[in-house]
N, C-alpha and C positions, 0 to 999 in steps of 0.2 A: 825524882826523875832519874830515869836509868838512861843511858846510851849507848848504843850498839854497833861494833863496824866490822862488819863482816871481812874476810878474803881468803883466798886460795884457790877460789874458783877457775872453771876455764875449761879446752878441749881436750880429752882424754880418749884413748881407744880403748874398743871393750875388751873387760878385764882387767883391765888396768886399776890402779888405787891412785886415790885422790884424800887429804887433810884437809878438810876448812878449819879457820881458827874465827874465832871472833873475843875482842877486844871489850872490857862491858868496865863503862865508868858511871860513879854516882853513888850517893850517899847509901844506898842501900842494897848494894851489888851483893855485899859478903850474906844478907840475909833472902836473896833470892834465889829460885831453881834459876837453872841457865841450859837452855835446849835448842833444838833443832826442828824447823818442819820445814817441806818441801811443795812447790804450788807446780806440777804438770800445767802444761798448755791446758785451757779448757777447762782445768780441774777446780777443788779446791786443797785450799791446803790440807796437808796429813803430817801429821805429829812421825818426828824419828825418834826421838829421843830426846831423854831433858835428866838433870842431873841437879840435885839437891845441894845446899850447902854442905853437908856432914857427908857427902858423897853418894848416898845413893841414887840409883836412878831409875829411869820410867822410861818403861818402852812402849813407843807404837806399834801400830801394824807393820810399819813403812820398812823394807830394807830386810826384814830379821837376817841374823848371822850375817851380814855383811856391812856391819859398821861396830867402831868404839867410839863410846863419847866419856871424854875426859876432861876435868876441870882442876885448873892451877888457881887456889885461892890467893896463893899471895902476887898473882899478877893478876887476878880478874881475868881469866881468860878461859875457854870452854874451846874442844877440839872435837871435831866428828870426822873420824879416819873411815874412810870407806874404802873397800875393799872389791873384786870381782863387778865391776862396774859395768853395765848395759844401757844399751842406747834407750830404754824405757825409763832410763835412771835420769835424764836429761830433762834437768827443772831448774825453778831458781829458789835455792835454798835460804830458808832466813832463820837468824838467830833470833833468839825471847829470853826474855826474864821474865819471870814473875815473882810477888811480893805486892799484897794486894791486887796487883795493875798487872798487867800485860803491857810489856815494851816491845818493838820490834827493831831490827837493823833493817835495812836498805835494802839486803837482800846481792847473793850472787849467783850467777848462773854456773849451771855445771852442763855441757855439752857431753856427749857420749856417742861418737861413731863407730860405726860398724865395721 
């Protein structure tokens, strides 16, 4: 069992940059990917990004050239720096692990005004 807890969320205006960090405990953090997707209103989720133990990583469609996603293994922690931020970007972002299973966080919103 993984756990997941999101933050850094919140209101930004556009263009602006925004960090979420998420937090991931559990017997088998160090051998899972650890990533990001985002759920628009209405929509479904879209893969940003996700980042491997040995550091590489996988990109979605979601965002290109306006995000980094980083991972500190010896705190279990995974970072998506976004950057040039648009009110289309206004969703609530959730963190995942995977290792066998799919885990999810709670999930945090990120607002973007205009």
């Amino acid at each position: 069992q993984v756990h997941l807890v999101e933050s850094g969320g919140g209101l930004v205006q556009a263009g602006e940059s925004l960090t979420l960090s998420c937090a991931a405990s559990g017997d088998v953090v160090c051998m899972s990917s650890l990533g990001w997707y985002r759920q628009l209103p209405g929509k479904e989720r879209e893969l940003i990004a996700a980042i491997t133990p040995n550091g590489a990583t996988i990109d979605g469609k979601s965002m290109k050239g306006r995000y980094t996603i980083s991972r500190d293994n010896a705190k279990n922690t995974v970072l998506l720096q976004l950057s040039n931020l648009k009110p289309e970007d206004s969703a609530v972002y959730y963190c995942y692990s995977y290792y066998l299973d799919y885990h999810w966080g709670q999930g945090t919103q990120v607002t973007v005004s205009s």
